[in-house]
C-alpha positions as protocol buffer text, in pm:
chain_id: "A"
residue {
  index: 1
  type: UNK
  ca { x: -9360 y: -7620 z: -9190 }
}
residue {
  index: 2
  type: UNK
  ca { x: -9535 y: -7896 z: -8996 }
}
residue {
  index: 3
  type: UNK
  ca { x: -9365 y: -7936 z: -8662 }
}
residue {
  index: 4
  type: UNK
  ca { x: -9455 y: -8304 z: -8510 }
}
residue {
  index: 5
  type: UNK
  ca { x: -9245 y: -8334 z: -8098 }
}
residue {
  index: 6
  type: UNK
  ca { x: -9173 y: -8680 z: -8178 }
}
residue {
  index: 7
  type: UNK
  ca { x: -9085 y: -8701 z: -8536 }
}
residue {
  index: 8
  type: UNK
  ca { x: -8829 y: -8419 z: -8472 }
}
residue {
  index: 9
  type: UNK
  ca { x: -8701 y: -8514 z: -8134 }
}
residue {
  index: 10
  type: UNK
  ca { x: -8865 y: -8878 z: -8086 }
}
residue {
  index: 11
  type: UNK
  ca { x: -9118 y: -9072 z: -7886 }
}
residue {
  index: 12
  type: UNK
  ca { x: -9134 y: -8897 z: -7561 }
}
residue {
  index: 13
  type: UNK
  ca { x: -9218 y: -9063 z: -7217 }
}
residue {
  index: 14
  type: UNK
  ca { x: -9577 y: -8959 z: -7085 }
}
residue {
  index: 15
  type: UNK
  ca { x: -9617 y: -8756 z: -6775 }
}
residue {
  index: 16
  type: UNK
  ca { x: -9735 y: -9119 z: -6615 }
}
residue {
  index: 17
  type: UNK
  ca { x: -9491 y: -9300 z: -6716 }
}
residue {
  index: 18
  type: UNK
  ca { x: -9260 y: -9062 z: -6516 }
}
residue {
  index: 19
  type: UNK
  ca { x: -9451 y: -9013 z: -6264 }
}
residue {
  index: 20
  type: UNK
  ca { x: -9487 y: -9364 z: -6163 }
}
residue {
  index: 21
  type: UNK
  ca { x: -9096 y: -9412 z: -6221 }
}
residue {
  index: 22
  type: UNK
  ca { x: -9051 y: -9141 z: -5885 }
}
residue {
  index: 23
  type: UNK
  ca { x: -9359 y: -9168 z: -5657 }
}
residue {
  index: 24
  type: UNK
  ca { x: -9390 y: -9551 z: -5645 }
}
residue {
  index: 25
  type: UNK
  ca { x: -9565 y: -9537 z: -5286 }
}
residue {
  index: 26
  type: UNK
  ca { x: -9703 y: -9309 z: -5017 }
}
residue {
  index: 27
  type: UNK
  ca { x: -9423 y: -9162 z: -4811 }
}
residue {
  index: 28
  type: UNK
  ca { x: -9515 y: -8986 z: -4484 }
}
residue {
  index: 29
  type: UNK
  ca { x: -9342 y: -8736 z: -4261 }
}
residue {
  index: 30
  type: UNK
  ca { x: -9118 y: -8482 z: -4261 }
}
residue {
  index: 31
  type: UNK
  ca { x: -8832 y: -8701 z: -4465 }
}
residue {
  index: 32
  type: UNK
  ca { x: -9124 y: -8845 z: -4724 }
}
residue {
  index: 33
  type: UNK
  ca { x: -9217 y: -8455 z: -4829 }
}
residue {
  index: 34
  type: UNK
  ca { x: -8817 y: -8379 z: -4790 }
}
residue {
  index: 35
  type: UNK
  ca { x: -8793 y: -8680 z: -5094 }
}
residue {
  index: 36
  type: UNK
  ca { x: -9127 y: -8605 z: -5278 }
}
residue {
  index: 37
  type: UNK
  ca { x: -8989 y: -8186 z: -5264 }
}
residue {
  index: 38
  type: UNK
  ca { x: -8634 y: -8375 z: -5411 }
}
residue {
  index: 39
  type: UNK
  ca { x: -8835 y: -8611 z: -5654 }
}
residue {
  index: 40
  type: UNK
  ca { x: -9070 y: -8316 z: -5812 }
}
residue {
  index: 41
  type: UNK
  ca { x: -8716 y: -8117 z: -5813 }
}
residue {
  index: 42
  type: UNK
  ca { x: -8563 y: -8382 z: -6053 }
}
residue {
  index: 43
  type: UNK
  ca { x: -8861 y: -8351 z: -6277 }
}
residue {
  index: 44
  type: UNK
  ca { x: -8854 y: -8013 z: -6277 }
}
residue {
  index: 45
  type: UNK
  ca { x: -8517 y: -8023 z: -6397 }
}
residue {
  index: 46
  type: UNK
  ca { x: -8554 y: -8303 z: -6708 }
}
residue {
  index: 47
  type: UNK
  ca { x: -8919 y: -8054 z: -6817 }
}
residue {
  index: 48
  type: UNK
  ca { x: -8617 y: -7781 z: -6842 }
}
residue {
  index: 49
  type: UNK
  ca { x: -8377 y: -7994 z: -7035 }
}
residue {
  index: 50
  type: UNK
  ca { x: -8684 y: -8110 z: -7282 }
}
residue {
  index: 51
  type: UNK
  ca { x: -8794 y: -7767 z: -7315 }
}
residue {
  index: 52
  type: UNK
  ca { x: -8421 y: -7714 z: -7440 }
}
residue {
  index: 53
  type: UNK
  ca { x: -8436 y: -8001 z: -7677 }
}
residue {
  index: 54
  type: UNK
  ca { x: -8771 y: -7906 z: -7824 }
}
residue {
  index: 55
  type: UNK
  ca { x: -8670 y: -7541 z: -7806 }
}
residue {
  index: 56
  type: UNK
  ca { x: -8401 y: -7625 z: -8058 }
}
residue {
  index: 57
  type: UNK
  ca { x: -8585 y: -7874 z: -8271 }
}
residue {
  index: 58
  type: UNK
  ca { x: -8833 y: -7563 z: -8310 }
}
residue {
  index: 59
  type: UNK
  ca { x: -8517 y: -7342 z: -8438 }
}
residue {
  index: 60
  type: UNK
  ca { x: -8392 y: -7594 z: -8636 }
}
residue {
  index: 61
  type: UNK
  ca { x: -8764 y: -7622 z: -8820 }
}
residue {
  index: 62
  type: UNK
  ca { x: -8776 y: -7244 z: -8874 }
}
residue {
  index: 63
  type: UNK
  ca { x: -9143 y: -7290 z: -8669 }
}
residue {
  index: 64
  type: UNK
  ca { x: -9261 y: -7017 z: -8421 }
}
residue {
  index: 65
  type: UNK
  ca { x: -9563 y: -7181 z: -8285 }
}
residue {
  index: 66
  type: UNK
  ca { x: -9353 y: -7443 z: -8080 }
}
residue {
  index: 67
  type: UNK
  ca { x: -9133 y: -7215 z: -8011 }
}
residue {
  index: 68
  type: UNK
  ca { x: -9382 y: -6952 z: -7824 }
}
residue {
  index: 69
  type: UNK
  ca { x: -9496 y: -7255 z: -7638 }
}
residue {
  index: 70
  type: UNK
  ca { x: -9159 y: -7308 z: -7540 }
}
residue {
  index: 71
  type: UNK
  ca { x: -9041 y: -6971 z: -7454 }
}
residue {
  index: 72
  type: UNK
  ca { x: -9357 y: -6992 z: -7189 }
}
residue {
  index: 73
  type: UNK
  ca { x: -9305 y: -7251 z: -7059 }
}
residue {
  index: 74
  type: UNK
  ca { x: -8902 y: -7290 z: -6965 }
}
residue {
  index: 75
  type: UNK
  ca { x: -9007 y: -6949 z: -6776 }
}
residue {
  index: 76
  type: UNK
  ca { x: -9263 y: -7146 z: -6543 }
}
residue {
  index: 77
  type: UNK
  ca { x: -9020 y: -7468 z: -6539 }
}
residue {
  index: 78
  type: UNK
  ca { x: -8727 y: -7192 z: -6405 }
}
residue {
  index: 79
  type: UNK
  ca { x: -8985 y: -7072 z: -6113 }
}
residue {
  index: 80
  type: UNK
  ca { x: -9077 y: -7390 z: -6034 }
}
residue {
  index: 81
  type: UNK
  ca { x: -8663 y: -7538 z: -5985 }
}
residue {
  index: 82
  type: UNK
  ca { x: -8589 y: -7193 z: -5774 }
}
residue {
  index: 83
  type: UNK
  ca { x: -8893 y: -7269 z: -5527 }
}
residue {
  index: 84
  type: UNK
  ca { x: -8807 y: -7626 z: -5465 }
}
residue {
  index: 85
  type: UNK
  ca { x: -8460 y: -7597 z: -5323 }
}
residue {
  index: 86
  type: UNK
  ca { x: -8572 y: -7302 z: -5110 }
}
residue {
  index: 87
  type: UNK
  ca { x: -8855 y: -7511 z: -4997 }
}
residue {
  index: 88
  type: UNK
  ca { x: -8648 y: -7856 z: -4938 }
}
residue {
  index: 89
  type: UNK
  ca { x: -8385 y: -7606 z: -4725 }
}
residue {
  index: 90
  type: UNK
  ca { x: -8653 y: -7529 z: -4499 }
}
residue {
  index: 91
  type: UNK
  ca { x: -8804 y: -7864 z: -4474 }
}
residue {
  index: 92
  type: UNK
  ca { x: -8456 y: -8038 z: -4386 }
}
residue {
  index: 93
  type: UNK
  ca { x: -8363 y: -7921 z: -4035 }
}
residue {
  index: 94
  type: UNK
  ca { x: -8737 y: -8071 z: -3917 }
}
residue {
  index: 95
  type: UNK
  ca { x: -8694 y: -8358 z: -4149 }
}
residue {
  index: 96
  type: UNK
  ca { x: -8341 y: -8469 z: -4065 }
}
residue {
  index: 97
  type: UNK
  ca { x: -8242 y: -8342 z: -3742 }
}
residue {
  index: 98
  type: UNK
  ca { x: -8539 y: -8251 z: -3498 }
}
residue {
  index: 99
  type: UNK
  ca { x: -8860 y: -8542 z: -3576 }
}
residue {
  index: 100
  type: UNK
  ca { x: -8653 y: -8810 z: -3592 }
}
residue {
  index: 101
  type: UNK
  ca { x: -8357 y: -8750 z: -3337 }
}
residue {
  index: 102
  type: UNK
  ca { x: -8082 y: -8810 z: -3554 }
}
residue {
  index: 103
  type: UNK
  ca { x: -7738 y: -8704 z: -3466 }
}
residue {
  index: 104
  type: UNK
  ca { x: -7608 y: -8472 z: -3722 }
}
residue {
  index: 105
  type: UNK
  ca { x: -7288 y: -8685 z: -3857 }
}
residue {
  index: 106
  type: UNK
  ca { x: -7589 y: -8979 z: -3926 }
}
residue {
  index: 107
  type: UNK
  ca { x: -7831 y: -8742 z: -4118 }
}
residue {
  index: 108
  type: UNK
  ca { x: -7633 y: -8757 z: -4464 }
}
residue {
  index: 109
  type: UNK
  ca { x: -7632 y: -9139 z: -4462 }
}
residue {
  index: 110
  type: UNK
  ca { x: -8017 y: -9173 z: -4319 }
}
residue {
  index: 111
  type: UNK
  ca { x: -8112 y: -8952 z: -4658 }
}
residue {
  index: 112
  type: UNK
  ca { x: -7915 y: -9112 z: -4845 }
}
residue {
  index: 113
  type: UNK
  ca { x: -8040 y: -9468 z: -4746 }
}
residue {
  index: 114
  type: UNK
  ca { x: -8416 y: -9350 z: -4847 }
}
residue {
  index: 115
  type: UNK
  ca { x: -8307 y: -9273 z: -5191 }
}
C-alpha cells in the first residue's frame, strides 16, 4: 500500500513553522534557558503525540515501513521528554531563587509572568 503522512493524517505543520511559534526572540539567563528547556519540553511532547497519530495511521494502512520509522523514533522522542524535566529541575533553583533574588512565595508568579 502507498502510505502518504498527510493524505492519511493531513497537512502537517513544518518544523519552522513550530519553531518560530516558541522561540520568537533571544532569551538570556538562567530563567531564558529555564523557558527555552520548558519550550523544547512542549515540543518534545506534541513529536510524541504525532508519532502516536502516525503510528496508528501506519496500523490502520497495514504498512510496516512507517511504522519502523515510528517505532524508532517515539523511543528517541521518550529520552528526549525524561532528560528535559531532570534538566529544567536543576536549572530552577539558580534560575528562580539565587540570580535574581527572588523571594520564594514570588518565584511561581515571576515564571509564570514570562510565559
Amino acid at each position: 500500500m502507498n502510505w502518504s503522512f498527510n493524505r492519511m493524517v493531513g497537512r502537517a505543520n513544518t518544523g519552522a513553522t513550530a519553531h518560530s511559534q516558541l522561540f520568537s526572540g533571544t532569551r538570556t539567563g538562567g530563567l531564558g534557558l529555564l523557558r527555552d528547556r520548558h519550550d523544547l519540553y512542549l515540543m518534545a511532547a506534541e513529536c510524541d503525540i504525532c508519532w502516536t497519530v502516525v503510528g496508528q495511521a501506519a496500523r490502520g494502512g497495514r504498512d510496516d515501513d512507517p511504522l519502523a520509522v515510528v517505532r524508532r523514533c517515539e523511543g528517541e522522542t521518550a529520552i528526549q521528554r525524561k532528560w528535559l524535566p531532570g534538566r529544567m529541575k536543576q536549572a530552577a533553583p539558580q534560575a528562580l531563587v539565587v540570580a535574581d533574588g527572588f523571594a520564594v512565595g514570588r518565584v511561581s508568579a515571576t515564571f509564570a509572568a514570562t510565559m
